[in-house]
C-alpha positions as CSV (number, residue, x, y, z in Angstrom):
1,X,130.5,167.1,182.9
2,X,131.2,168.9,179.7
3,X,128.6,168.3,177.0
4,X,129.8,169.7,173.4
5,X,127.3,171.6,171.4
6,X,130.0,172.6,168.7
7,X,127.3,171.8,165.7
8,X,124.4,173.2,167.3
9,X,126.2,176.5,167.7
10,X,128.1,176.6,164.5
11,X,124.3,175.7,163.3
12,X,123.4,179.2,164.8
13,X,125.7,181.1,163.9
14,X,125.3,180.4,160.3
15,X,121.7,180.9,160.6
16,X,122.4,184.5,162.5
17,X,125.0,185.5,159.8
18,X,122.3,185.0,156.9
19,X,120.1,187.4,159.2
20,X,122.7,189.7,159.9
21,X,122.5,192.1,156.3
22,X,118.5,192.3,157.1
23,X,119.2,193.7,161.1
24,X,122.0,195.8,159.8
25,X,118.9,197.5,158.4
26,X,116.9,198.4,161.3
27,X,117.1,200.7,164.9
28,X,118.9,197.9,166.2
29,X,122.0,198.1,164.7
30,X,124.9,197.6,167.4
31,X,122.9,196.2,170.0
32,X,124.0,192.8,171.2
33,X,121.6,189.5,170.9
34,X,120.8,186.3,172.4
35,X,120.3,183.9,169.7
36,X,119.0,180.2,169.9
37,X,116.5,178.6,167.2
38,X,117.2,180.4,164.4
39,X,116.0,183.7,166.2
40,X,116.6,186.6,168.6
41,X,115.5,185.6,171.8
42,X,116.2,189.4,173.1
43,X,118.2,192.4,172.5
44,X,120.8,193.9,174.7
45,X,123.0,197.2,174.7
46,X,126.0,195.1,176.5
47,X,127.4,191.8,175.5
48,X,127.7,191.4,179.2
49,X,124.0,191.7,179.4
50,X,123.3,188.9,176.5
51,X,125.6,186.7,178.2
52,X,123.4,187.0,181.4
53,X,120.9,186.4,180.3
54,X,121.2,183.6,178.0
55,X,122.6,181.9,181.0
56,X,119.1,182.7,182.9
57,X,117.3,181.5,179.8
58,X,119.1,178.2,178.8
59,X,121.5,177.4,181.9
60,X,125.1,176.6,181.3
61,X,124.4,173.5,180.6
62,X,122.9,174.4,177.2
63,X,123.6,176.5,174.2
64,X,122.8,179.8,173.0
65,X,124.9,182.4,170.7
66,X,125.5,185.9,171.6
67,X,126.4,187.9,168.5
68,X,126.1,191.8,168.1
69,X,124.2,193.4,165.4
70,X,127.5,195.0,163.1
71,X,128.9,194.4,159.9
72,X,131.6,191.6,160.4
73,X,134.7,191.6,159.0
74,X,136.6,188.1,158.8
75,X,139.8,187.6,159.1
76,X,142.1,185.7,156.9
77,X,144.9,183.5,159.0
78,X,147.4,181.0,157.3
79,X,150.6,179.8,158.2
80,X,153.4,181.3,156.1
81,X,156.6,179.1,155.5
């Protein structure tokens, strides 16, 4: 069964994002990261990696966010009539 933890990851995110101009800063810059909690839970030099083992940390029946350690740039979509 599917359990939705849209708000508890949008949560994190948001709370990674305010962390991200601080890590920017440091060694770790482009390394990938397991995040759950309002912290990094580990480091990782593949997204593949972080995935893994978030999955061997909270299961796939919880929730985690995998985010790497770069400056994002957003991108703007709208529909144009």
């Amino acid at each position: 069964m599917y359990v939705g933890f849209e708000k508890e990851v949008r949560a994190e995110q948001q709370k990674f994002n305010k962390q991200l101009p601080k890590l920017l800063k440091t060694r770790r810059k482009g390394q990938w990261v397991v995040f759950r909690g309002g912290k990094i839970v580990s480091y990782h030099k593949s997204c593949l990696n972080a995935y893994k083992q978030g999955l061997k940390k909270f299961g796939s029946e919880s929730y985690f966010v995998i985010d790497q350690i770069v400056e994002h740039n957003p991108i703007m979509v709208y529909n144009a009539k």
